[in-house]
C-alpha positions, 0 to 999 in steps of 0.5 A: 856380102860380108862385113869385111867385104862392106867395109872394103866396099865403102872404106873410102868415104868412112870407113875409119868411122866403122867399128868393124868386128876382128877378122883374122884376114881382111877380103877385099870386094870387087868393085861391083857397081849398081845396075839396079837388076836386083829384084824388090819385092812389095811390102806384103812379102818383104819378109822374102826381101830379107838376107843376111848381110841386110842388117849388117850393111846397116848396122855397120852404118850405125856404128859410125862414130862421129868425132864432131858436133853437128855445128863443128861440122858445118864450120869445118865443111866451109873451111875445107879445101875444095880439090875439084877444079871448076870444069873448063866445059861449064860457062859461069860461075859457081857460087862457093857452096856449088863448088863445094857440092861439085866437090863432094859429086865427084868425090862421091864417083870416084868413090863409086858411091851413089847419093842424094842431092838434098839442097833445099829448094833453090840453091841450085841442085840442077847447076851443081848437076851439070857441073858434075857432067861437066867433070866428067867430060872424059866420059862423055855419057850418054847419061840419062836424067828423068825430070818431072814433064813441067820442067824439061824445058828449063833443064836443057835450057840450063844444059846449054847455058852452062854447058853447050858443048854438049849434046842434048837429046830432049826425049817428047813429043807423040809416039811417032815423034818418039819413035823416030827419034829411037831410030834415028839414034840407033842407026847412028853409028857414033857411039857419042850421038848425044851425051845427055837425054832428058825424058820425064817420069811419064814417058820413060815408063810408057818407053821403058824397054828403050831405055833399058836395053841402053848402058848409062853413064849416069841415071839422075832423077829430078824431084826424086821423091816421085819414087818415094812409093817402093810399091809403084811400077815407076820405083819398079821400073827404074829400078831395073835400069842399067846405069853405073852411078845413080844420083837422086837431087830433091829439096824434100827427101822426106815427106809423109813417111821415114819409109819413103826415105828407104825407098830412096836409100834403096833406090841407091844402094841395095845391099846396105838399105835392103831391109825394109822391116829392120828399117821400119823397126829401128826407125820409122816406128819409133819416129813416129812414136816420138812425132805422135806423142805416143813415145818419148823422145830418143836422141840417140835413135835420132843420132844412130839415123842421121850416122845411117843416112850421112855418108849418101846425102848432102843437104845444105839450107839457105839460111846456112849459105845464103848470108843475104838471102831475105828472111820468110815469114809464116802466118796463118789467117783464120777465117771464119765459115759464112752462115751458109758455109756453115750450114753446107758443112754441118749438113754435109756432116751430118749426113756423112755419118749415116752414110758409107763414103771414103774418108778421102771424099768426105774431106775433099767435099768438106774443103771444098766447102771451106774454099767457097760454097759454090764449089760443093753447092753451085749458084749462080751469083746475081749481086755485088755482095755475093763476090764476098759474102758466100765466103768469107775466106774470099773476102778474107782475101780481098781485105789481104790484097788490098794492104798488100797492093797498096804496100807494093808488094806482087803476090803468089796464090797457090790452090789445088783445085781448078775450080777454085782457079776459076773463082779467082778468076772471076774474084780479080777480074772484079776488083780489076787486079791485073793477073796470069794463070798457071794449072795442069793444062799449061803447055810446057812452052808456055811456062816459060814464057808467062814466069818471064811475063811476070817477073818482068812486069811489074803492072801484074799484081797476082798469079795464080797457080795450082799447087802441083803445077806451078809448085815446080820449076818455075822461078817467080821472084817478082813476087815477095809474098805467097798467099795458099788459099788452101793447103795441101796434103802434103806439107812439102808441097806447099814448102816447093810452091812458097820457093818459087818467090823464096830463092836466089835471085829474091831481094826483099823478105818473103811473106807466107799467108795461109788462109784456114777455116776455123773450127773445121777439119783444116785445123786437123789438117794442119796438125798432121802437116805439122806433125809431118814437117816436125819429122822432116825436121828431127830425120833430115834437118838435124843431121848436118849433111854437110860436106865436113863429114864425108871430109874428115873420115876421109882425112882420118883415113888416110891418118889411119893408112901412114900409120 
């Protein structure tokens, strides 16, 4: 694709920003739209997924001039005038930054653009979703969203609450049932048997030929950083689904790497974020030049990302939107080792070193170590002491729990480890704290009804949760204060599980305790996470992704087209 057929491609969201080079004559494109059919080689033969007009959709993206400061532009995006009226299909109310996102969805399909939900978590990116199919009720689907399998419930419990007048195919169960399900649809003969399926991650790659051979209206991913790895047959896979637009919604676009970020673009728009290595040349690299310490800090790098990324993301944060919203505090705990914490972990160590074992493995024993010794070197517990003085992280803990009972306060602890579940368990049920439970082998149905059971509930003091299952989806604002017995390896992680309390509907501040080992390989950990977040923060936080800016170009425009 030509640069004067780029321009034309994408002219309607900014292109009075571009500065295009002279052509004598300007072609016009024909509105291909984004089926994904186009194939994308692994990082080790990215050189064969370079073409020409690669660099230049980016670079034409890149000469994007802003004629507003970032602070200008989020003052301007609430006083812009909101053009999409509330769909009459949607029962309730939408809150007036949901409007404005709906405004900026539609905007972004009538452009024939396709985007990134970026909302922090939550503020509602599932609702401004079902408005947006709800806007487009003439064109009644079938759309297609992928959601994470712990929340497929909630998203066709919200469907019918704020849109019963559509139907719903919720695509689980075994094979037979699915099977059955496939058949049924096919056989019918009403092109509108449903409007909306809704499937997970899991079971669209296991029935991946089904849901190929069927044109969609919409494809949207929930939680889409599960496609942030180019590399993976899920990316793959979906990328290679025939849809006509294409949403991604994600509170955490970004989070190890700025070359998930690309994985992302791609997904959406192919031809202009086709290069993964000018990508990761211009700004990856040097970002983490900058994070690391080992370059200095370039603003006009970070300016020349964030005009590349506008134009395809809306993000916006609660403290922006959210006036009320209680304020969250951040506290680290350090605790330190035990005697015999120290002694597993200095022998551990010492014999690590004279061994061949894998770097993930030498820090998994050593965390577990860290969280409590039984873990890595089980015994079993005879004496009232022993609840405590194995470890002195749980008695850490106990201290904590104590002031914060007796404050009124109810508490989310977050781990990653089972075992470790099962530790606290035994802990609480010690102290006669009154608890649930939520891991990986929680049915779906049952979700639900223990996050009712415990905001309704006030008696219940704790629930405790795995990181990466109880870390999405669930809507716990009974709780005011999020304890992370460990952290985990991915810092966005952790920022999911603490909004679970941290969210609309949470009337008293927010209290984060993180509980890390001293003078172990946690304080490391922590760094990289820091490290990790301060890019998030520079790639995606600094940027301003508001509606302003999609706004003005437009306006500018259409200045440019009366004269």
């Amino acid at each position: 694709m030509s640069i004067e057929e780029l321009l034309e491609k994408y002219k309607g969201a900014y292109a009075s920003d571009f500065e295009a080079p002279s052509a004598s004559g300007s072609k016009t494109s024909s509105e291909s739209e984004v089926s994904g059919d186009e194939e994308v080689e692994t990082e080790e033969d990215e050189s064969d997924v370079e073409s020409n007009t690669s660099s230049s959709g980016i670079k034409l993206l890149i000469n994007t001039q802003s004629k507003l400061s970032g602070s200008q532009l989020f003052h301007l995006s609430l006083q812009q005038k909101v053009k999409t009226p509330i769909p009459f299909l949607l029962h309730g109310t939408l809150r007036e930054y949901q409007h404005i996102g709906l405004d900026w969805l539609v905007t972004m399909y009538e452009k024939k653009l396709n985007g990134i939900l970026a909302d922090e978590m939550g503020l509602g990116k599932t609702i401004q979703t079902i408005a947006l199919l709800a806007h487009l009720a003439c064109n009644w689907g079938p759309h297609l969203i992928i959601v994470p399998t712990s929340v497929m419930l909630n998203w066709e419990m919200e469907l019918k609450r704020w849109c019963p007048g559509f139907k719903i195919l919720t695509y689980f169960g075994s094979q037979k049932e699915r099977n059955l399900a496939r058949i049924r649809n096919e056989n019918d003969t009403n092109p509108n048997a449903f409007h909306v399926c809704i499937t997970s991650y899991k079971l669209v790659l296991q029935d991946h030929q089904a849901f190929r051979r069927k044109s969609w209206r919409y494809l949207i991913l929930d939680e889409a950083q599960n496609i942030k790895n180019f590399k993976s047959q899920r990316w793959q896979s979906l990328l290679n689904f025939n849809s006509h637009r294409r949403l991604l919604l994600t509170g955490t676009p970004l989070q190890n790497s700025l070359m998930e970020l690309w994985s992302l673009m791609h997904f959406l728009m192919p031809h202009v974020f086709q290069s993964h290595r000018e990508f990761k040349e211009w700004f990856s690299n040097p970002l983490t030049g900058m994070i690391e310490g080992s370059q200095e800090y370039n603003e006009g790098l970070v300016k020349r990302l964030h005009k590349v990324l506008r134009p395809f993301l809306l993000r916006r944060i609660k403290a922006d939107v959210e006036k009320q919203m209680p304020k969250k505090y951040e506290h680290v705990v350090r605790c330190r080792l035990s005697k015999r914490q120290r002694f597993l972990y200095d022998d551990f160590m010492a014999q690590a070193s004279g061994h061949f074992m894998s770097v993930i493995n030498i820090l998994m024993q050593l965390r577990k170590v860290c969280n409590h010794p039984n873990l890595f070197d089980p015994r079993p517990i005879h004496t009232v002491s022993e609840h405590g003085g194995d470890s002195r992280r749980r008695a850490t803990l106990h201290t904590l729990l104590r002031k914060l009972k007796a404050g009124g306060h109810r508490v989310l602890i977050f781990t990653q480890m089972t075992r470790m579940l099962d530790v606290l368990e035994q802990f609480l049920n010690y102290h006669g704290h009154i608890y649930l439970r939520l891991d990986g082998s929680t049915r779906v149905e049952q979700r639900q009804a223990l996050m009712e059971r415990f905001n309704a509930d006030r008696r219940i003091f704790c629930f405790i949760l795995s990181t990466r299952s109880g870390g999405v989806g669930v809507n716990l604002t009974g709780a005011d204060t999020v304890v992370f017995y460990d952290s985990d390896w991915n810092p966005t992680m952790d920022a999911q599980a603490q909004d679970r309390c941290h969210r609309i509907g949470q009337t008293r501040d927010v209290h984060i305790y993180r509980l890390i080992s001293e003078r172990t390989v946690e304080e490391n950990i922590l760094k990289k996470a820091n490290q990790k977040r301060m890019l998030g923060d520079m790639a995606i936080e600094g940027g301003n992704f508001t509606t302003a800016f999609f706004k003005q170009v437009s306006c500018l425009h259409k200045a440019c087209c009366v004269k």
